[in-house]
N, C-alpha and C positions, 0 to 999 in steps of 0.2 A: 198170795193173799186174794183178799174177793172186795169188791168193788160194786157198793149198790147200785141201784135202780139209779138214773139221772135220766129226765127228759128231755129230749134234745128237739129242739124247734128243724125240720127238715124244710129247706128252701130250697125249690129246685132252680139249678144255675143252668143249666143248659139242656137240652134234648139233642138223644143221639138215636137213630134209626127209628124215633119211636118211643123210647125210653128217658126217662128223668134221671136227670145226674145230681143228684145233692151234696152240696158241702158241708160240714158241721165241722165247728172248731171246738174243741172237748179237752180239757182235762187228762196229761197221757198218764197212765196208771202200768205201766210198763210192758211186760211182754205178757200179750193175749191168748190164752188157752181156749178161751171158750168169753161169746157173747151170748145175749138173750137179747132180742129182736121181735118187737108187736106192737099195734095196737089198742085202743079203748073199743073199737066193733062200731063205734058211732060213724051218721052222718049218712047218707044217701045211698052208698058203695062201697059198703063195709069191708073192704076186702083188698089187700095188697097184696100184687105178683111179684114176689122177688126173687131176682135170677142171681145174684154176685152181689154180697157188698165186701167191699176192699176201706180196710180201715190203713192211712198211713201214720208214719209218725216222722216230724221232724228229723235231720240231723241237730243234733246236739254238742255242745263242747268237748262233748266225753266219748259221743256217741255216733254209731253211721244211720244214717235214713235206714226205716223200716216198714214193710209193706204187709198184711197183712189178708190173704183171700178167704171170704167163707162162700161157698158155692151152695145155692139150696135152690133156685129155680119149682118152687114151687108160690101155692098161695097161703097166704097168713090171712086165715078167715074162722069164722065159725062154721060153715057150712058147705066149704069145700078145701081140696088141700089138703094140707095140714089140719086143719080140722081143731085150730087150736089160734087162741088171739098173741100167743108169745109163742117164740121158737127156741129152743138153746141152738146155736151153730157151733162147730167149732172149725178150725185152721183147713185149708183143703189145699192141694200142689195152687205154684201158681200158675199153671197152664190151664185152672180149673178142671183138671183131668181126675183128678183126685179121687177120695171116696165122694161123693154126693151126700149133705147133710140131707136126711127125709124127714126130720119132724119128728121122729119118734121117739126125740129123748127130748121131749115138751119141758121145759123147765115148769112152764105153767098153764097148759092146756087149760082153756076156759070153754070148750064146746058147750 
């Protein structure tokens, strides 16, 4: 099934090398095929570099913990990058070795 749009407040919890680690606690909708990832373009620096988001999920009474990597290492911007304010990602190894999501299948490029 599909799973709308939900905005999620990103709080970053920690900085590692450099990077913000965010946590969001969400609604688990089961196993993940494919997210979409973006932006409004607003505010001073319109522009997010994203390397890895790793979505996990509980264990469950039923169920074992589950981990979830989209590898895309580029920017979610209008005017570089991806060249688009949403991205679709989907599942990539988790050694992040995987295929590399590039943007091209925009769920909803806004350039």
């Amino acid at each position: 099934g599909e799973y709308g749009p939900c905005a999620l407040e990103l709080v970053p919890t920690a900085s590692v090398a450099g990077k913000e680690v965010c946590d969001v606690i969400a609604l688990d909708v089961g196993k993940l095929t494919a997210i979409v990832i973006g932006h409004g373009g607003e505010g001073s620096s319109p522009a997010w570099h994203v390397q890895t988001v790793t979505i996990r999920r509980a264990r469950t009474a039923t169920e074992e913990a589950k981990s979830y990597d989209f590898f895309f290492d580029e920017y979610i911007a209008a005017d570089r990058g991806s060249k688009a304010l949403h991205v679709q990602l989907f599942p990539t190894a988790k050694s992040g070795r995987g295929p590399k999501n590039d943007g091209s299948r925009s769920a909803r490029g806004e350039a």
